[in-house]
N, C-alpha and C positions, 0 to 999 in steps of 0.2 A: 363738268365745266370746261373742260378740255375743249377745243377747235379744232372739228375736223372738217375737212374740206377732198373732195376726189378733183384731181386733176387730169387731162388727157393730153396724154403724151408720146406720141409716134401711133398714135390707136390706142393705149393703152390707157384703161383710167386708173390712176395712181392714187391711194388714198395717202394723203397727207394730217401729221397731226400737230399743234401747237400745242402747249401748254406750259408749265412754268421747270417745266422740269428738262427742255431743251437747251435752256446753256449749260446745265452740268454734265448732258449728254453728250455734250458738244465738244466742252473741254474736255472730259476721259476722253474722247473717241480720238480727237485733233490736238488737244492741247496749246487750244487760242480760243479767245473771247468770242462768243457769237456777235456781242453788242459792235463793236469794236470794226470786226470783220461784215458785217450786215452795212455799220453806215460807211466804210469804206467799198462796198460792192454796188448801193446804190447812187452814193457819189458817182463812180466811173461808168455804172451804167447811165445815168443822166447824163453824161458828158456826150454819151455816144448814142447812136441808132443804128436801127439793125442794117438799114443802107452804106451806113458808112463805118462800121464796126472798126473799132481799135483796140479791144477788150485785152488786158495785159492778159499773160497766162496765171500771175495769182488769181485775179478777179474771179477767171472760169471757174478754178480750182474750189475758190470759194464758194461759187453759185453750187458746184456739183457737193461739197461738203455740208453746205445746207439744206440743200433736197435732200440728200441722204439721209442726214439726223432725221430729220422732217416725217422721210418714208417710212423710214425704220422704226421710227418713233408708233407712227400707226398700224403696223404691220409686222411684227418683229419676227414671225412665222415667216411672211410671204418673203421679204431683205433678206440680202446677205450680207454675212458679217464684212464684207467688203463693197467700198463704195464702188469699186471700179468694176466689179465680177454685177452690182444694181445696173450701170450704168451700160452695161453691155447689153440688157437686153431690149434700148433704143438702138436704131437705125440713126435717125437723123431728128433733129428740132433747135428751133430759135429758143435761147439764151430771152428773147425778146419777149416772146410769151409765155413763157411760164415762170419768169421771175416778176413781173407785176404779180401774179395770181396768189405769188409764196410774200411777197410785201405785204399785199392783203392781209393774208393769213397769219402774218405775225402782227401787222398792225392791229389786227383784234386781240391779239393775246395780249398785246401791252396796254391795249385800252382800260384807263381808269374813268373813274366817277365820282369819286370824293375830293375835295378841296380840303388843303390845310386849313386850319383856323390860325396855325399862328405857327414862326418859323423859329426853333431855338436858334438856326444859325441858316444865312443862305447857304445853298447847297449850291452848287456852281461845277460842279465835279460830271463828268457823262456816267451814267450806269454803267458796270462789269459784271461782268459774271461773281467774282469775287464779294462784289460790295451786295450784289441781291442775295449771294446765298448767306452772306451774312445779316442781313434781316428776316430770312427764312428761321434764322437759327435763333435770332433773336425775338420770332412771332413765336419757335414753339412747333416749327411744323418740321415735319419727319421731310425726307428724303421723296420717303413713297406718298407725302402728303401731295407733291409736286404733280403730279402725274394726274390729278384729279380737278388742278386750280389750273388760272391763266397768271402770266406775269404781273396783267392790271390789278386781278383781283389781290394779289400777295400785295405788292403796292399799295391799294386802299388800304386794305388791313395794317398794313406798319402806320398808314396817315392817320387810321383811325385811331390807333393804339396812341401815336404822339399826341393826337388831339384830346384823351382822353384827360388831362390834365389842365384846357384851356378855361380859362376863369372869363366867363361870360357876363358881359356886362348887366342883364337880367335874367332870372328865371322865371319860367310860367309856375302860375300860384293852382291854386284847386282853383279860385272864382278863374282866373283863365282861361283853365281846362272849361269850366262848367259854362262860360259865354260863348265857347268856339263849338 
């Protein structure tokens, strides 16, 4: 259920991977949020374009520590356990193209497709790392369950789980089932 996706970069095609098991790899690795650092990265890259680039040096840092997790994530053989010994075997590339391509690629992994039925409380809080692995923990899923789901999917599953208790204003009867 994981996301993978190849990327090419300086010539090179780079497999990349998603899944839900990225921001705890993220924080052991770096010890910062991916959520947190992802919409701070593409805040400032929307600000800017590759013509007129003003990208702080966090920002970069960023982009390269999430390709990183990302690579290494799908390739843990081919990565080195350092981001900067990965990063050295580019020449040269735009910041431009291949961070749309890794947006992408997480933007599938957080994709859901269940709707609450009913909210115990609004939720108004941004996701963290912190708070998804504690609905990990709270659905029941291992560590190594991560590696096999996407972010959306865990997501559904806790919605679904809350929804499990929603008291529906009718249910279908047998003659229902037997008219449909």
């Amino acid at each position: 259920m994981a996301i993978q996706k190849n990327i090419t970069i300086d010539g090179i095609d780079v497999p990349f991977k998603a899944s839900a098991a990225v921001p705890r790899l993220y924080r052991l690795k770096f010890r910062r949020d991916i959520y947190q650092d992802f919409a701070a990265l593409q805040k400032s890259v929307g600000e800017n374009t590759e013509k007129s680039s003003a990208l702080d040096i966090e920002s970069l840092e960023v982009f390269e520590n999430i390709a990183y997790i990302m690579a290494k994530h799908a390739a843990p053989e081919n990565v080195p356990d350092n981001p900067d010994d990965f990063l050295e075997q580019f020449n040269t590339f735009s910041i431009y193209e291949i961070l749309p391509q890794l947006i992408d690629l997480w933007g599938l992994n957080v994709e859901t497709q269940v709707q609450s039925e009913k909210k115990h409380r609004p939720i108004d809080r941004p996701m963290t790392t912190p708070l998804f692995l504690l609905r990990c923990v709270q659905l029941g899923l291992s560590m190594g369950d991560l590696d096999f789901l996407t972010i959306g999917l865990v997501n559904d599953m806790f919605t679904e789980r809350e929804n499990d208790d929603f008291k529906y204003d009718s249910l279908a009867t047998q003659e229902d089932f037997d008219a449909f």
